[in-house]
VOGU-3710 file (C-alpha; in Angstrom, 3 decimals, decimal comma):
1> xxxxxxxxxx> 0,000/0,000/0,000  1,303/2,958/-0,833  0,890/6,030/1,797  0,658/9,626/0,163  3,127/12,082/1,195  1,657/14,358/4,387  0,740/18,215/2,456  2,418/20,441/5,351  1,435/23,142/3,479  -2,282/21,932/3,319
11> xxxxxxxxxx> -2,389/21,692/6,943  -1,375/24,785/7,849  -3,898/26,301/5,368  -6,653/24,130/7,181  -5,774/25,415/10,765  -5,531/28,895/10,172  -8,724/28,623/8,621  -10,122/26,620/11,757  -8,684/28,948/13,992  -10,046/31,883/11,890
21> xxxxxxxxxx> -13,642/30,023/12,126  -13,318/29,629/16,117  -12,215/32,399/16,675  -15,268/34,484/14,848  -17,961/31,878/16,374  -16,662/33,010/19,381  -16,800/36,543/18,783  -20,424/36,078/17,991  -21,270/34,049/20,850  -19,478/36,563/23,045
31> xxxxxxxxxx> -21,839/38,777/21,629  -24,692/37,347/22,136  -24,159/36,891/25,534  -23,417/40,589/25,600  -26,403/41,250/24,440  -28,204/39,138/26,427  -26,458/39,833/29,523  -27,470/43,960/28,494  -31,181/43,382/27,576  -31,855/40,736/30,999
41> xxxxxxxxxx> -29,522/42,598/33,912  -27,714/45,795/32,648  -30,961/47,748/30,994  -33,671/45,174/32,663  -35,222/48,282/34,460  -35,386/50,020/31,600  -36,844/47,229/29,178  -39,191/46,259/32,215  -40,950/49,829/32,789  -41,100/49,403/28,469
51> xxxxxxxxxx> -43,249/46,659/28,693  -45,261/47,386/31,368  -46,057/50,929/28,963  -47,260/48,639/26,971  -49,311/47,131/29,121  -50,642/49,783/31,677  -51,525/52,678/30,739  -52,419/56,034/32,717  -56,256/57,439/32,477  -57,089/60,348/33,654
61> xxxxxxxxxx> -59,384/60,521/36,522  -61,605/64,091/35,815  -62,421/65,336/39,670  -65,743/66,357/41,498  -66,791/69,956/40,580  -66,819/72,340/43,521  -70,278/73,301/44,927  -71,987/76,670/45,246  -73,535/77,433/48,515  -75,850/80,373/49,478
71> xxxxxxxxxx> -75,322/82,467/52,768  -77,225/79,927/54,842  -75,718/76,757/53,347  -78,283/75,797/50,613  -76,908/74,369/47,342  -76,694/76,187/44,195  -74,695/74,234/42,038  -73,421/71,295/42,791  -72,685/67,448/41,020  -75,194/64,854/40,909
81> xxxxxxxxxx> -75,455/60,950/39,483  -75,418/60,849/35,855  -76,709/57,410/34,695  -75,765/57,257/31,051  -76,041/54,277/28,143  -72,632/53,372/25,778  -72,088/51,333/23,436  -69,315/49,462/22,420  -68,698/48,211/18,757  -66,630/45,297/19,336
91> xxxxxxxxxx> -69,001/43,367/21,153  -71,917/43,018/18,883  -72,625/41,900/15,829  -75,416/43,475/14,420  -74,950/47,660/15,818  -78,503/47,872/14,343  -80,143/45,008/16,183  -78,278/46,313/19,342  -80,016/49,599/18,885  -83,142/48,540/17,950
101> xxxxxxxxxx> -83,371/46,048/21,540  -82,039/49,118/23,052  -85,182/51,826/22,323  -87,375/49,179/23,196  -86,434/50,528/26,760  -85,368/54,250/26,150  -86,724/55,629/22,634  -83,909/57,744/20,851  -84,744/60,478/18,875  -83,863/60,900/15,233
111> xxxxxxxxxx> -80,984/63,236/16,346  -79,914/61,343/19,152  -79,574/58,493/16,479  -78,096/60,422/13,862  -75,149/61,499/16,390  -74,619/58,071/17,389  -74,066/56,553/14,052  -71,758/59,847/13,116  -69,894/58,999/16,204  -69,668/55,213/15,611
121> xxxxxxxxxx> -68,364/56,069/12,212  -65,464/58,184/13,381  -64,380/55,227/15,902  -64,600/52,894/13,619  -60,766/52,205/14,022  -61,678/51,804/17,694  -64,285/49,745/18,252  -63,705/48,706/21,511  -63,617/52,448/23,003  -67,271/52,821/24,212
131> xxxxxxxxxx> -69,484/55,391/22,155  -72,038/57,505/24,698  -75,612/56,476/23,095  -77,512/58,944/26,026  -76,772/60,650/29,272  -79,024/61,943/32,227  -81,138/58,839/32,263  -83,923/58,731/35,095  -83,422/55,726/37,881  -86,336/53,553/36,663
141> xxxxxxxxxx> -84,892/54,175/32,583  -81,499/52,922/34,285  -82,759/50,292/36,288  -84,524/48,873/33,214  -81,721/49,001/31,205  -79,669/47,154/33,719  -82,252/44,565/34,296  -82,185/43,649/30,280  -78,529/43,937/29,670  -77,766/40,386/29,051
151> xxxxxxxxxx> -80,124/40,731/25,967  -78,349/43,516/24,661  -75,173/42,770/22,920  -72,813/45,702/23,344  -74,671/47,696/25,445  -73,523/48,953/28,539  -73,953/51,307/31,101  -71,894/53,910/33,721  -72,371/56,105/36,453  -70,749/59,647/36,061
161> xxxxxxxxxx> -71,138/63,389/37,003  -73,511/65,949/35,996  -73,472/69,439/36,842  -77,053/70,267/38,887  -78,295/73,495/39,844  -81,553/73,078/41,862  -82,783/76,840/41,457  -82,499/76,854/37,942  -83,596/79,742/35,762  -83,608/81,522/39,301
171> xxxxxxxxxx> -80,292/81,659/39,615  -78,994/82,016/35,834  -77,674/85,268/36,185  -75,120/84,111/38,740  -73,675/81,327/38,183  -73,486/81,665/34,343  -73,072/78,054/32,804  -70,491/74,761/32,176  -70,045/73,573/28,822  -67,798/71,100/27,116
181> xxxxxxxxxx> -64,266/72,444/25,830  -64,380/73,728/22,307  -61,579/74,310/20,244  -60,421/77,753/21,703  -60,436/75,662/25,396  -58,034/72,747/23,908  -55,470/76,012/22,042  -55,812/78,108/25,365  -54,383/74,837/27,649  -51,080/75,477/28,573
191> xxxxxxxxxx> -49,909/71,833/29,299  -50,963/68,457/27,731  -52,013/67,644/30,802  -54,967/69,497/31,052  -55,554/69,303/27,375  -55,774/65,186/28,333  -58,653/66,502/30,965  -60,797/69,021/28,467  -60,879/65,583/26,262  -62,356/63,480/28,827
201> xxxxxxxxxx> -66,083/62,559/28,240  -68,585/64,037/30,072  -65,863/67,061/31,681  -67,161/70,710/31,750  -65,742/74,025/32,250  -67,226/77,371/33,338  -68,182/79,019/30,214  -70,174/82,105/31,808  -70,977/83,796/35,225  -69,032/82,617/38,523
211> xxxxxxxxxx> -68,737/79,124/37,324  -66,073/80,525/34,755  -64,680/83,252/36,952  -63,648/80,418/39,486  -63,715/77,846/37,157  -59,743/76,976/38,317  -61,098/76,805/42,125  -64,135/74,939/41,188  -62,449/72,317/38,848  -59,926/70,769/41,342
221> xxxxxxxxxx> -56,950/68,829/40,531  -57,342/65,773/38,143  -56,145/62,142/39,300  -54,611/59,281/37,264  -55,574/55,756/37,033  -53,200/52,848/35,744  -55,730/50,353/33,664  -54,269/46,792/32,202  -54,499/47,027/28,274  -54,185/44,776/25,238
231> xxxxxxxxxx> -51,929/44,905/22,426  -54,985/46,875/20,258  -55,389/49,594/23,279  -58,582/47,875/24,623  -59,313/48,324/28,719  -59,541/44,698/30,130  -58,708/45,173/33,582  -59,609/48,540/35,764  -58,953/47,163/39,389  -55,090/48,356/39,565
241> xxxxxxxxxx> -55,324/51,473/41,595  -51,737/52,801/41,156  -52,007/56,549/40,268  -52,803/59,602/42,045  -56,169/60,327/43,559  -58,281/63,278/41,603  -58,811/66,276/43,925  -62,217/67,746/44,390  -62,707/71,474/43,527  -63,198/74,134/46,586
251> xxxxxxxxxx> -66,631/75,175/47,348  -67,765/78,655/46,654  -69,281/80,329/49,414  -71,807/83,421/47,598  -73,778/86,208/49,587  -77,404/85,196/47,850  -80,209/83,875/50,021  -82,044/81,875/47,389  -84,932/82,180/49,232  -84,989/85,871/48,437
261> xxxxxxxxxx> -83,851/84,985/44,540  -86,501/82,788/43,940  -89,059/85,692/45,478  -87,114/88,454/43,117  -87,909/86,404/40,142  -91,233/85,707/40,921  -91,740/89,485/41,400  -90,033/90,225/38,120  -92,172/87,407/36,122  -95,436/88,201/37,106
271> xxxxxxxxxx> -97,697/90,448/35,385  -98,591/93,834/37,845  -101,181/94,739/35,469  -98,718/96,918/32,600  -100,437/94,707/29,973  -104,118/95,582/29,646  -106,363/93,169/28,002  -105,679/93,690/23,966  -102,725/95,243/24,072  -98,941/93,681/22,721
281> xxxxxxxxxx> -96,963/92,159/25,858  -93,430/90,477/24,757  -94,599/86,922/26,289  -92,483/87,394/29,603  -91,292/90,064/31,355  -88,048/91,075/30,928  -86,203/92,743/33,952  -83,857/92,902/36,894  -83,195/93,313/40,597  -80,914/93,890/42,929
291> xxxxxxxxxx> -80,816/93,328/46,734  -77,772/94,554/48,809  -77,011/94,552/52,276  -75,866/98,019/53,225  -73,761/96,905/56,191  -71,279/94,635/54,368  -72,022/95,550/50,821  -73,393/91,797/50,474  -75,612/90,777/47,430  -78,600/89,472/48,434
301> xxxxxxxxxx> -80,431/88,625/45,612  -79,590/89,391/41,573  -82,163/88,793/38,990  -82,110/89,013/35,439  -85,624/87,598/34,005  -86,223/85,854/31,917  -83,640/83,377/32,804  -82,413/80,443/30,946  -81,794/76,612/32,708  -78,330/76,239/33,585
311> xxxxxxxxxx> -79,065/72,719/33,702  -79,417/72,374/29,939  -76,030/73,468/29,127  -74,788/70,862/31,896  -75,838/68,334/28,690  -75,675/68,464/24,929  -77,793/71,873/24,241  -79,541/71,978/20,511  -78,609/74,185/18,054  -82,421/75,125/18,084
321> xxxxxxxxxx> -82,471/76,095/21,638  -79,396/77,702/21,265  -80,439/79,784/18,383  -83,709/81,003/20,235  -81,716/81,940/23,564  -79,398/84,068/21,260  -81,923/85,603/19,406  -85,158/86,233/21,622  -85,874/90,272/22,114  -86,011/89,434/26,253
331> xxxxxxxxxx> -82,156/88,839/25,773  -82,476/85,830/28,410  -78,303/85,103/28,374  -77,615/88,806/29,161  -76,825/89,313/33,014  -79,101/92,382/32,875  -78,293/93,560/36,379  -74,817/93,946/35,294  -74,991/94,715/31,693  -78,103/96,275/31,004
341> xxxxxxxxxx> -77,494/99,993/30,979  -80,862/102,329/30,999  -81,423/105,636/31,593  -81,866/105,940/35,379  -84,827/108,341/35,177  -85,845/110,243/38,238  -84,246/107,559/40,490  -80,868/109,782/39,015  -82,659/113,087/40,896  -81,355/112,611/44,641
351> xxxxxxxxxx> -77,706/112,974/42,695  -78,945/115,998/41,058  -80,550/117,402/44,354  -77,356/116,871/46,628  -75,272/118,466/43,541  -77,658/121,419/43,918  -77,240/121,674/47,510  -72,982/121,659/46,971  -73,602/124,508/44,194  -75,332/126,565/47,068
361> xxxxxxxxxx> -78,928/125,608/47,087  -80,939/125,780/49,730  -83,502/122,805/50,037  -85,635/125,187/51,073  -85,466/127,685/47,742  -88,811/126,915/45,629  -88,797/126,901/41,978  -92,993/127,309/39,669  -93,836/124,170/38,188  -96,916/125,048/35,874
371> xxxxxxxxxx> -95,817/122,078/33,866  -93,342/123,928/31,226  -90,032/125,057/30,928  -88,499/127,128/28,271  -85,063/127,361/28,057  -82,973/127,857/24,611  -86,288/128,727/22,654  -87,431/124,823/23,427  -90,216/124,160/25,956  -89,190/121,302/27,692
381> xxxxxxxxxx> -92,257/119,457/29,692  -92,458/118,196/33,125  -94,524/115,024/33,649  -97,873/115,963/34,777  -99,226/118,574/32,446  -100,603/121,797/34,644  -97,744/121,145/37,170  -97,158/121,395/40,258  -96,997/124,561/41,527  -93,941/126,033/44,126
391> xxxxxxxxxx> -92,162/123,180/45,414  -88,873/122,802/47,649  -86,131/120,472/47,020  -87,875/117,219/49,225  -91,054/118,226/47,462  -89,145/117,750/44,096  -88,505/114,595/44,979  -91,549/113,895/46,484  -93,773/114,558/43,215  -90,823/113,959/40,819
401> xxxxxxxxxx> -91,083/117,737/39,632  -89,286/117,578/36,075  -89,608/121,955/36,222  -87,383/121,801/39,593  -84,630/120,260/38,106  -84,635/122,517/34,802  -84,039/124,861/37,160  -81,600/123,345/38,948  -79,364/122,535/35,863  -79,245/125,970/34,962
411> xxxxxxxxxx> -77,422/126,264/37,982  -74,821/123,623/38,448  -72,386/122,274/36,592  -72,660/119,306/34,469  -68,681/118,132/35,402  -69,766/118,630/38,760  -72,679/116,609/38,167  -70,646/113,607/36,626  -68,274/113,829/39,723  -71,212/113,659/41,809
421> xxxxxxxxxx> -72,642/110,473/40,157  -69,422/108,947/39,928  -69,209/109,571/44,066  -72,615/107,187/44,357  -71,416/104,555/42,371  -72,510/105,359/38,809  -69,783/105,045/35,930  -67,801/102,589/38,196  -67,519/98,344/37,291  -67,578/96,380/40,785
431> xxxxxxxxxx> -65,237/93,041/41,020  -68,430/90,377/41,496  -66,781/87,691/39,018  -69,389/88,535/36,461  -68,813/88,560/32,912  -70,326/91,491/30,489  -70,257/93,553/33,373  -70,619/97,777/31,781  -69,651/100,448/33,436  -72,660/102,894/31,840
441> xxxxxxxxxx> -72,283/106,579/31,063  -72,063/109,454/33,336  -71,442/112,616/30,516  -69,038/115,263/31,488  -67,352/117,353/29,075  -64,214/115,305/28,799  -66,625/111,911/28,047  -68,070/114,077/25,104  -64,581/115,188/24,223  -63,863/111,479/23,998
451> xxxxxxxxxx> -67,166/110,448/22,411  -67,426/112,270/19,219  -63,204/111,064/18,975  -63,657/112,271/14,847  -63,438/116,018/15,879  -63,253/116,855/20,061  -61,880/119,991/20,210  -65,154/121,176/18,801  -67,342/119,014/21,354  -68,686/122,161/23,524
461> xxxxxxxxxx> -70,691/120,893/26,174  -74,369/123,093/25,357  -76,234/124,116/28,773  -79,549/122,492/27,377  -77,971/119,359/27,165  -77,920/119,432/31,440  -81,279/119,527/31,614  -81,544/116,178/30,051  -79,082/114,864/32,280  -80,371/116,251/35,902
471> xxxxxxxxxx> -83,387/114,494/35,046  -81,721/111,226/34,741  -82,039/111,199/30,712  -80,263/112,072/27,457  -76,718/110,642/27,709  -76,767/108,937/31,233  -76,918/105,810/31,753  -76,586/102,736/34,512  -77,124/99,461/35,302  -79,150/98,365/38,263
481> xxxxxxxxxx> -76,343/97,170/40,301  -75,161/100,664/40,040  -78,600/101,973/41,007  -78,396/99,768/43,881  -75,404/100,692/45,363  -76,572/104,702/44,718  -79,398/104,155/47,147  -77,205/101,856/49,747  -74,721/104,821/49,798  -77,499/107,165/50,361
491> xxxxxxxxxx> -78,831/105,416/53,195  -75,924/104,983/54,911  -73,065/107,898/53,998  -70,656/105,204/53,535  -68,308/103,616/50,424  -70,395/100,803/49,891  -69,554/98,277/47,841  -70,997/95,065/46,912  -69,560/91,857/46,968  -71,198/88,424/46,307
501> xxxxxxxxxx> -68,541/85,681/47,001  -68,073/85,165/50,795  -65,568/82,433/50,774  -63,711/80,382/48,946  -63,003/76,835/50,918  -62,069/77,553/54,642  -61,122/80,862/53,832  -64,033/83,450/54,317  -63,709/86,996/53,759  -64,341/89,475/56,510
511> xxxxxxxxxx> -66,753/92,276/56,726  -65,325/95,564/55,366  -65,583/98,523/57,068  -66,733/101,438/54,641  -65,069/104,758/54,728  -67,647/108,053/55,425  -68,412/109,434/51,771  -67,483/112,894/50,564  -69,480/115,842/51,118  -72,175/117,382/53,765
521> xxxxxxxxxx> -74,333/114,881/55,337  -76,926/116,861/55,518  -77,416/116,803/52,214  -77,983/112,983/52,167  -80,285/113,800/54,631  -82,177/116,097/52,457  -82,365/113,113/49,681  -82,844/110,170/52,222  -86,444/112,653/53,274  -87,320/112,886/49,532
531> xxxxxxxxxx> -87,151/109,826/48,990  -89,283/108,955/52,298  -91,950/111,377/51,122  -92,149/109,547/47,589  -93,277/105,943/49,196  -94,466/107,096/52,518  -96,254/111,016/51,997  -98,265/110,121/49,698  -95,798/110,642/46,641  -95,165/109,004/43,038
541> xxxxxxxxxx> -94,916/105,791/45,262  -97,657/105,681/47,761  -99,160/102,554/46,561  -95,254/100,775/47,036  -95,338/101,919/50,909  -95,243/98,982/52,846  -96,332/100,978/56,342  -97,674/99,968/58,859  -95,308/97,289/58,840  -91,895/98,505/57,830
551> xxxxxxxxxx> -90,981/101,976/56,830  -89,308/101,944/53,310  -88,100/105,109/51,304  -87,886/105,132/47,611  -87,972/106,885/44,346  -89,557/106,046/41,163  -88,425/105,890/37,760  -89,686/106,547/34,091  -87,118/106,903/31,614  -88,013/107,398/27,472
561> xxxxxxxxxx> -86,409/104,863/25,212  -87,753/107,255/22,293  -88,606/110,758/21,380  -92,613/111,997/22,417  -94,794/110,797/19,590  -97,881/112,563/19,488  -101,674/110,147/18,204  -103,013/112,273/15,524  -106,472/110,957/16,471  -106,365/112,336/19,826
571> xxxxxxxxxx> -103,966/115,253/19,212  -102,731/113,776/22,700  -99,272/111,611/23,025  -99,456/108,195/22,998  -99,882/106,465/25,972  -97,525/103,134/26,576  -99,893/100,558/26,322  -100,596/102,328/22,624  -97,133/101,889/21,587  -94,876/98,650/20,316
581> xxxxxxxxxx> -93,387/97,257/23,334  -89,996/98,174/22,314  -90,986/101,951/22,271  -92,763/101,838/25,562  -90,837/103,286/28,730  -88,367/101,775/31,285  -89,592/101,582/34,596  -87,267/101,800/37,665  -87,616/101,885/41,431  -84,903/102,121/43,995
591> xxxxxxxxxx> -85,467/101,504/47,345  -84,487/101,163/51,116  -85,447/100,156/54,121  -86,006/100,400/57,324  -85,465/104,194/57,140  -84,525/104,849/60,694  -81,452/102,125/60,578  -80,895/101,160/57,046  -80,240/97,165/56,503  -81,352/96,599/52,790
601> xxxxxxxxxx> -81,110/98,653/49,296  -82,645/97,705/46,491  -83,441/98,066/42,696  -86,087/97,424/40,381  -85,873/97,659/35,927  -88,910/96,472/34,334  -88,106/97,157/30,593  -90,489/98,909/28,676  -92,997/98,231/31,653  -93,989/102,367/31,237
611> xxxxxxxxxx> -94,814/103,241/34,578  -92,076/103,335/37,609  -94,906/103,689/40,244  -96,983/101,382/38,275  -94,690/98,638/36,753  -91,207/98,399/39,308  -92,748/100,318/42,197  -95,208/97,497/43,703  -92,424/94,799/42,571  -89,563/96,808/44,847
621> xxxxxxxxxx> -92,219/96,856/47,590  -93,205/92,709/48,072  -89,397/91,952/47,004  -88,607/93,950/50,303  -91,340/93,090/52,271  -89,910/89,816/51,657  -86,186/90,733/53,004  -87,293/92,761/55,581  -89,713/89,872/57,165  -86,557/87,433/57,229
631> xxxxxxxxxx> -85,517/89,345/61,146  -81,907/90,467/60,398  -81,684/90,408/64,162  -81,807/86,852/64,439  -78,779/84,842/63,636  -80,663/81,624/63,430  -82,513/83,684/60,019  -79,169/85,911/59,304  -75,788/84,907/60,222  -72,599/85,626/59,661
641> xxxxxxxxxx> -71,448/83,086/57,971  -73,225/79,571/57,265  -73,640/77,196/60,048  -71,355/74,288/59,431  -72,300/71,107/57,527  -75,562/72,740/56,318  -74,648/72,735/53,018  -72,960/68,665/53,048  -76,791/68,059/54,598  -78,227/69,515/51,616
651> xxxxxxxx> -75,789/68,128/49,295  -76,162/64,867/50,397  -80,201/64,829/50,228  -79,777/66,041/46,630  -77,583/63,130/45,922  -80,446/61,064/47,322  -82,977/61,769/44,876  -81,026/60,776/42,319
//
């Protein structure tokens, strides 16, 4: 046999090339156990919190709206038990059917099902988020739709949070509304996470009134939830309760009494008799009031009629109803109290008397009424044709004398006139955490200066324009807040200044203490007796007096929305219940009461009701009857603050009715 020669050169080929192969299989495997060793114990934190991302995830938990509570505890806003219907794609079949079983039970409207299907259609990449079929279900609708669940595929239901104002309408003008965020809202957040909260369904923020004003008090702090997930995003397992805990907002403490709200809208709703049989009435009445307490400045009551339902914005308002609360003549979303600005009338002649008095006259001088004035080569009328004779400054008051004041403003000033509003509270905005809130016009010569902006060095201020003006007309104008606080700081000399938020949490403001207002005080007294004669002397007001009982002063209002139109079948001007409602006069009444010690001021706008002794005058006098019959001597009836846990009683009864 013959044995081939060994190939040394061969061999050595064949080991470097082994060792070449080793050496790179162990390279990789060193790798690989790198790698392995870096994904399972050097980065396993960091891999570990990865998957759990992907398997927990964080929802946001939206918190318990703040309440609103009255002066005495009672509720006037607060959250309630929403019982509300989803549905949830992935688990049916047939969406139809599902429907179908469902309004068997609870009928849906053809709007109700339109938005459902529009909704369904934009989640149809989602079909396991749940789609919200109806909200605000009554008990028995909820019960029933629990009872039948397991024959409805996909159907389920959940218990949420509605916002619930028991006073309703009443209270409107207060606490404004919530809504759902819009567009602007989700721009306007300044983090993501409170973007992630205005997304949540069912949230609402304050959109008008105190509820947006302390919307960021009222919201609270929102909480975080860690749910199990699958792969696809779909909730299978809420139990884990890692996260932080959602913070309830702080409850608003306000000055009203709703007892005394609910009384001033009644008063301002109900017909006193300006709409004879046959003639035009606008449906409702459309008005305001104001109640102050002249001690503290607190708001007692504030009425704007006709009100809307707060509790329809707390769901999913129509367009329809929408449209017809934007558009209705009675203006039911303006805060008229606040932002309704009307000629003040005669209620503006106690500024004009005490102006007269600091110009140097005498209450006592006496000034012809024979029921016309010329000045300028115009006659200018005074209210009751034939007149009324010689009368003295209370008298002017007392019978409203339009001739006195004629007089008077060719006498003072009308920059001394402004100042003098502008002392009482006219021309000024007040810090209540009301939106829309105007500041009116008190005319001077600078304001006309500023008015006509196109040429003011040529706006001379003409004498003839102050008698418009000292009779609470032509350019003047205020809201009935303002009016309010006028008569508050006539009755008492003092600053006053309203205020209708009382606390905020734990935290409760103290009483103020008022400084003394400018000028002689005998000149308030002077106006305070006018205005004592009017209701109580048998004045413009004698059927408002509210005697033997309580002793209230007063003075009426009548101011013209348009010029005197004269009835060419009588020769005679037309009387207001002859005229469109929109060209019949304002009616105003301010008011307070008890005379001797001052507790309450008040005022009264009946638009286009004609007739301040007629239409505001008997409306200021049961409003206050009302106020003044709660005993502010009694703290059970009138305390300072609250007694504690009134309003958690209240709260918690609400919650029990469902």
């Amino acid at each position: 046999m013959k044995v081939e020669p060994f190939d040394t050169q061969r061999q050595t080929a064949f080991s470097r090339r082994s060792a070449l192969l080793s050496g790179g299989m162990l390279v990789l495997f060193g790798g690989v156990v790198y790698r392995l060793f870096d994904l399972q114990v050097r980065r396993y934190d960091e891999f570990a919190a990865k998957a759990d991302d992907n398997r927990f995830k964080q929802r946001v938990v939206v918190p318990r709206r703040g309440d609103m509570l009255d002066r005495y505890g009672n509720v006037i806003a607060t959250s309630r038990q929403n019982f509300r219907i989803l549905l949830i794609p992935e688990d049916t079949d047939n969406i139809p059917e599902s429907i179908a079983r469902l309004e068997e039970i609870v009928p849906l409207s053809a709007r109700q099902e339109e938005r459902l299907l529009r909704d369904i259609t934009a989640k149809k990449n989602q079909s396991f988020v749940p789609v919200e079929v109806m909200d605000n279900l009554s008990w028995d609708e909820f019960s029933a739709v629990n009872f039948r669940l397991p024959r409805l595929p996909g159907i389920s239901t959940e218990v949420g949070e509605t916002r619930f104002y028991p006073d309703g309408e009443h209270i409107s003008a207060i606490v404004g509304h919530v809504g759902a965020a819009d567009s602007r809202d989700l721009a306007n957040a300044e983090d993501q996470a409170k973007r992630l909260l205005y997304l949540q369904p069912g949230f609402k923020l304050g959109k008008l009134g105190l509820e947006k004003k302390y919307d960021t008090e009222l919201r609270g702090q929102a909480g975080t939830q860690t749910v199990e997930i699958t792969a696809a995003g779909r909730v299978i397992d809420e139990n884990d309760h890692r996260g932080n805990e959602a913070l309830p907002g702080t409850t608003l403490s306000l000055t009203i009494d709703t007892d005394i709200q609910a009384k001033a809208y009644e008063v301002l709703s109900t017909d006193y008799g300006e709409y004879p049989e046959g003639t035009e009435g606008p449906g409702a009445i459309s008005g305001a009031a104001v109640v102050m307490d002249v001690v503290n400045g607190d708001v007692i009551a504030l009425v704007s009629t006709p009100g809307f339902n707060p509790n329809d914005f707390a769901k999913t308002v129509g367009s329809s109803k929408l449209r017809e609360l934007e558009t209705s003549p009675l203006h039911p979303m303006l805060c008229k109290p606040i932002a309704g600005a009307y000629a003040p009338g005669s209620t503006f002649k106690m500024l004009s008397a005490i102006t007269a008095q600091e110009a140097g006259i005498s209450p006592s001088t006496r000034f012809g009424c024979s029921g016309k004035f010329w000045y300028g080569g115009h006659e200018h009328n005074c209210w009751k044709q034939g007149g009324h004779g010689a009368v003295d400054m209370v008298n002017s008051l007392k019978h409203s004398c339009d001739v006195y004041y004629y007089n008077v403003a060719t006498r003072v000033d009308i920059d001394h006139i402004a100042e003098v509003a502008k002392r009482f509270g006219l021309g000024q905005k007040f810090d209540l955490g009301l939106s829309g809130q105007v500041s009116g016009i008190v005319p001077s010569r600078e304001w006309k200066r500023n008015f006509y902006r196109t040429n003011p060095d040529n706006q001379t201020w003409f004498p003839g324009e102050t008698l418009s003006v000292v009779i609470g007309q032509g350019a003047v104008t205020s809201t009935p807040l303002q009016l309010a606080v006028m008569s508050a700081r006539i009755a008492t000399g003092k600053v006053v200044t309203p205020r209708i938020v009382r606390g905020i949490g734990d935290s409760f403001v103290e009483d103020p203490v008022f400084e003394t207002l400018a000028g002689d005080p005998e000149h308030l007294d002077i106006a305070r007796q006018g205005m004592d004669a009017v209701v109580n002397q048998w004045g413009t007001a004698a059927r408002s007096s509210l005697m033997p009982d309580f002793r209230m002063a007063g003075k009426t209002g009548t101011s013209q929305v348009r010029s005197l139109q004269i009835n060419p079948a009588t020769g005679r001007p037309f009387q207001n219940h002859e005229l469109p409602w929109r060209q019949r006069d304002n009616a105003l009444f301010v008011a307070f009461a008890p005379y001797d010690n001052p507790r309450y001021a008040c005022a009264v706008v009946v638009e286009h009701g004609g007739s301040g002794s007629k239409a505001a005058g008997p409306r200021a006098r049961d409003l206050m009857r009302a106020v003044l019959e709660k005993d502010p001597s009694n703290p059970a009836k009138n305390p300072l603050y609250y007694p504690s846990g009134t309003g958690a009683n209240r709260i918690a009864a609400l919650e029990g009715q469902g």
